[in-house]
N, C-alpha and C positions, 0 to 999 in steps of 0.2 A: 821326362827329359826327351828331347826330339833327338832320335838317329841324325847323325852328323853325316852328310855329304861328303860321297866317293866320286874319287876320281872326274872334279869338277873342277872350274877355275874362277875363284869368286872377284865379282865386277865391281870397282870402286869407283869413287866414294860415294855415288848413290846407289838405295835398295829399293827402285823403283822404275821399272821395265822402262818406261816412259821416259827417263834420263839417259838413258843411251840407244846409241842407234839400231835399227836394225840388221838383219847379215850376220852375225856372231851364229858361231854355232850352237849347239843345243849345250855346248859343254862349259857356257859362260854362263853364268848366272848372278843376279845380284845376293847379298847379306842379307839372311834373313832374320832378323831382328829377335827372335824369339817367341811371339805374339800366339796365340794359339790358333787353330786351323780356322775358326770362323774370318780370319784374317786373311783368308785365300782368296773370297770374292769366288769367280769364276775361273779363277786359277789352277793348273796344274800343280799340285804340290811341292812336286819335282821342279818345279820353275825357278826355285831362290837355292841358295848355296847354305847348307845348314852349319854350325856347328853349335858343341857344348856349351852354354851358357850358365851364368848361375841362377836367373832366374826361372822359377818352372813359367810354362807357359801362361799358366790363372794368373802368377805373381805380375809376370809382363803385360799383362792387358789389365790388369786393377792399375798399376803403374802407369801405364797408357791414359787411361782414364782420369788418373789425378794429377797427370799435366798436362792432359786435354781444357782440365778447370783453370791450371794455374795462369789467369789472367793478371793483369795488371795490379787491378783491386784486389784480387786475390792472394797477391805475392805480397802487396803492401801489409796486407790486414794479418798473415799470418806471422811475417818476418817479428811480428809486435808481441808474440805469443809466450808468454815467460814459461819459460824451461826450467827444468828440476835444478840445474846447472849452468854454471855460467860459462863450461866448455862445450856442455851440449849444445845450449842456445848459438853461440858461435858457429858451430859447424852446420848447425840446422841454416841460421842465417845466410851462411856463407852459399850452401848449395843452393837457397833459393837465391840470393842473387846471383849463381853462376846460373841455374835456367834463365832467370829473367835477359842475364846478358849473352846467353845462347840465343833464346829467340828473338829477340833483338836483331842480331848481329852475324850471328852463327859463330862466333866467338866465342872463347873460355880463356879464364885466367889458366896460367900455366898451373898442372896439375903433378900431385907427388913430391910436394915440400913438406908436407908434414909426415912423421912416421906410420902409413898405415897397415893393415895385412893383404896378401894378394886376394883374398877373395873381398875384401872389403873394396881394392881397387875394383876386383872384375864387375860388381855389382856397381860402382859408381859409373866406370865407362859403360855397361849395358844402357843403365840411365839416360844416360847423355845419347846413346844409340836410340833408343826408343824417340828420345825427343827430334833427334833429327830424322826419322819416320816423319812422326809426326810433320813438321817443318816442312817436308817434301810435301805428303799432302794437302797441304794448304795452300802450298804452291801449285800444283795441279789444280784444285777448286780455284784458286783466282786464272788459273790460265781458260777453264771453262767462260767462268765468270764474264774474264774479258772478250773472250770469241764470240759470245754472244751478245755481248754488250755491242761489240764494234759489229757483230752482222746487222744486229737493229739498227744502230748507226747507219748503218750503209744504205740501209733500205727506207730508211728515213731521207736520207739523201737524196738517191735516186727518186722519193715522193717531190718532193720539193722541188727537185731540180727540173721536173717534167709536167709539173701538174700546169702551168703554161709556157707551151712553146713558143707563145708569140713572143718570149722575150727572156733577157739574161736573168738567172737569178739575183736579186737583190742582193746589195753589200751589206745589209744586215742578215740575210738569209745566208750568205757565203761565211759570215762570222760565226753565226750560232753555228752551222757544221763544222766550223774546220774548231771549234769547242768540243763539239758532241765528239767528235776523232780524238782530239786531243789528250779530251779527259782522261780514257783508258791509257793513254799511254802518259800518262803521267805516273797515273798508278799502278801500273803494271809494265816493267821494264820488256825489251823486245827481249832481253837476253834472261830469261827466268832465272839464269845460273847466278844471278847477280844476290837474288833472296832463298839461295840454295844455304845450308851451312860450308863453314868455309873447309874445305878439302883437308887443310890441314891437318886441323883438330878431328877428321874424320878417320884420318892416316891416324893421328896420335890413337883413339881410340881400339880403331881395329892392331894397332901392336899392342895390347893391352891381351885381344880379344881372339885373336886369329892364331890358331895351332902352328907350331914351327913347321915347315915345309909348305905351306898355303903358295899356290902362286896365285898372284893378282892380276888383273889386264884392265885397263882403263882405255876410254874414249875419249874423258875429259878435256875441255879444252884452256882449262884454268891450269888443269895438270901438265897438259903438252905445252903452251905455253911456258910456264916454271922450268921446269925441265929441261927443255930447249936453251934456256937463259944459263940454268946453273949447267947443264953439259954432261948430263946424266939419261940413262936410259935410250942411249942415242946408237946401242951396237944391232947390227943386223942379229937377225934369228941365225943360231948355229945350227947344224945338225944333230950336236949333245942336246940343245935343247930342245928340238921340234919332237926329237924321243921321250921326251921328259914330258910331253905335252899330250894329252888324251886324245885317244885316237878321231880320225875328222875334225878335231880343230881347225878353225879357219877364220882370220876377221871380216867385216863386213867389207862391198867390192870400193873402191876411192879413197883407201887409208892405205898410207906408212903404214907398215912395225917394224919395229923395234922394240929392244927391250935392254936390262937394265938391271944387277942386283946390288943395294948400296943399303945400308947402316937406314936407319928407320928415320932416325935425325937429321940424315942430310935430305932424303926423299921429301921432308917437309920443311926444307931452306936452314937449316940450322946448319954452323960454321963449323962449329962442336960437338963430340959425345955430352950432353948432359949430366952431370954427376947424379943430381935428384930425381931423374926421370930413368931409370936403369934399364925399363924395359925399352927404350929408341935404341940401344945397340943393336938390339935383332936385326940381319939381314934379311929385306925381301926383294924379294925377285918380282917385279915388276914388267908385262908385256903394253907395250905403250902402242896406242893405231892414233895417229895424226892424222885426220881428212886433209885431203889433198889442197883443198882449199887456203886450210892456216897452213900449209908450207908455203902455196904461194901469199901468204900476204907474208911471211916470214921474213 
């Protein structure tokens, strides 16, 4: 089991450096999933925010692994699979179509209608944590993907458009570029956050997952957005709280904060305490940095 992270302030709802901005200080970090050290890359250890998980590390990376497979055909061919049991098959089914309509979507059917034990939830939401890992990388690989795509692009362009001066580029030559441009951005949104999993169900997860007293800080701008609309998370920094706050804290320079502690339920739009979901009562305390920018478009 990995040593749990002191006196840190873990960064939602993504667990990859690259989703939020730079300027935080060393004492923000993203959730770190579980996965065992070869998961560091060139990383500092100390880079992600740990805590207690139920899976050990070997279990999180086999688990990695085998929804790193679960493709489409994959998920078809297995859902078919007759079980000892016609409860088991059910719940076997059920989670593989909640990954299917996770990656998908970044979406999940609401979770915690059937009667189960808490460690059987923590090990479901770990699950789902891992997968949205997953999800994020992928989205980093097409964000490469595309950079490079559109630098070829470009330089293809630039061939064409100069290889004679004597004269404008062709209206067929002007078509197939503004194609070759196109295509990536067909496939690949400007806004990555759009095939990110949805913040929500990342919120639902981490209360599931996250030690009472955990405080959060977010950059998001799907979350500041939200927030702003529902009317949450909107009080200046106190001086009770900048003491509560690990020594040099600071957010990155062109952001608001503000912060924010409300019921787990309403932080993810719900009007209501949930009866079937018991763990959304939890309060978290919430530090929110708005770029400057989405205030003025506000």
């Amino acid at each position: 089991m990995q040593k749990e992270s002191d006196d840190s302030i873990v960064y939602v709802p993504t667990m990859h450096r690259e989703f939020f901005p730079e300027g935080f200080s060393g004492c923000v970090k993203p959730l770190w999933p579980g996965l065992s050290s070869r998961y560091w890359g060139q990383r500092n250890p100390d880079a992600w925010h740990k805590i207690s998980l139920p899976y050990t590390p070997t279990e999180a990376a086999a688990c990695l692994a085998e929804l790193t497979q679960l493709d489409e055909a994959g998920i078809a061919a297995l859902s078919d699979t007759v079980a000892s049991s016609r409860s088991t098959a059910q719940k076997v089914s059920q989670e593989r179509d909640d990954l299917k309509c996770f990656a998908k979507t970044g979406e999940c059917r609401e979770a915690g209608k059937d009667t189960v034990s808490t460690e059987d939830m923590r090990r479901w939401a770990q699950r789902f944590l891992l997968l949205g890992w997953l999800q994020e990388e992928r989205v980093l690989e097409m964000e490469q993907l595309s950079a490079r795509y559109r630098a070829g692009a470009e330089k293809l362009a630039a061939h064409l458009g100069t290889r004679d001066t004597e004269r404008e580029p062709a209206d067929e030559d002007a078509e197939m570029l503004s194609g070759l441009l196109g295509m990536m951005r067909d496939l690949v949104p400007e806004d990555p956050a759009t095939l990110l999993p949805s913040w929500c169900f990342i919120l639902d997860l981490l209360a599931v997952l996250l030690p009472e007293g955990t405080i959060a800080c977010t950059a998001d701008q799907r979350m500041a957005k939200a927030f702003a609309e529902a009317g949450i998370c909107q009080e200046s920094l106190s001086p009770a709280l900048l003491a509560r706050l690990p020594e040099g804290w600071h957010a990155p320079e062109g952001y608001a904060v503000t912060y924010g502690e409300e019921p787990m339920w309403k932080l993810i739009g719900k009007k209501a305490p949930q009866s079937d979901r018991p763990w959304l009562d939890r309060r978290q305390l919430v530090i929110l940095c708005t770029a400057d920018d989405v205030l003025e478009r506000a």
